[in-house]
Each structure stands twice: as structure tokens, then as C-alpha cells.
N, C-alpha and C positions, 0 to 999 in steps of 0.2 A: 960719148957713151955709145957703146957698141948696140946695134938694131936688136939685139935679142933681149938685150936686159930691158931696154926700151919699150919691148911688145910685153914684156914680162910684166913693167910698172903699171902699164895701161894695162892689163888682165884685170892687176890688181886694186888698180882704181873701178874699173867697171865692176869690179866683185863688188865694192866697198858700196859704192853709191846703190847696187841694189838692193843691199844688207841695209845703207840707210831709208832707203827710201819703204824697204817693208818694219821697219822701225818705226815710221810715218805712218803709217796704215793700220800697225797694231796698235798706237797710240790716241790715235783719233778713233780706232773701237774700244778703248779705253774708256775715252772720255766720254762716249756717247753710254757707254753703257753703265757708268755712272762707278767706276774702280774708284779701287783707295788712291789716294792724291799720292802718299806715298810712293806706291809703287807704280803710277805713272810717273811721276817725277826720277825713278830709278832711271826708269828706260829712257827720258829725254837724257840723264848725262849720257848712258850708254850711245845715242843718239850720235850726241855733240864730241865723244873721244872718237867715232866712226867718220865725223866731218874733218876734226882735225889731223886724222890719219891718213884723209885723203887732199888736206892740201899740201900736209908735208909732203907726201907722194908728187903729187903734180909740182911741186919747185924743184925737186931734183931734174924731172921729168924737164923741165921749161924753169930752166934757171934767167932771176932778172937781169938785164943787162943794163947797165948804166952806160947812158949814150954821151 
């Protein structure tokens, strides 16, 4: 994989993970402030499609090698 697409995938894992991690943060003022279960529960799938975006990312990025 050529170095530029490569810096490109890591942009866009670092984009993702901060995207998830403020997903994490508005979630836990969520809960603390007592929201509908509903629409916390929206935002955790919203969450968990941002994590699996980002592992499919990172296996292209670092494909397994079977030794």
C-alpha cells in the first residue's frame, strides 16, 4: 500500500476515534443527567458503527499475517 493512502487511513482512524470518544462523553452526560434510555441507547449503536469503522480501517491498514 502506497505511504499516502496509508497516512490517509490513519487521518481517518484518528478522525474516527475522536468522533468515538466524544460519543463517550456525550453519553456519560447523558446518563448522568438522567435522558431517555432511548435516545442514549441511539447513540451507543451510533458509538459501536464508529468502532467497527475503525477496526475495519486499521485491518486494511495492518493486514493479519498467518505465520
Amino acid at each position: 500500500m502506497p505511504d499516502q493512502d496509508q497516512a490517509e487511513l490513519r487521518l481517518s482512524v484518528a478522525r474516527l476515534r475522536q468522533e468515538h470518544e466524544d460519543y463517550d462523553v456525550a453519553i456519560n452526560a447523558m446518563i448522568q443527567t438522567g435522558c431517555d434510555a432511548l435516545r442514549i441507547q441511539r447513540m451507543k449503536k451510533k458509538k459501536l458503527v464508529i468502532k467497527d469503522r475503525i477496526t475495519k480501517i486499521e485491518d486494511v491498514i495492518i493486514p493479519d499475517i498467518i505465520a
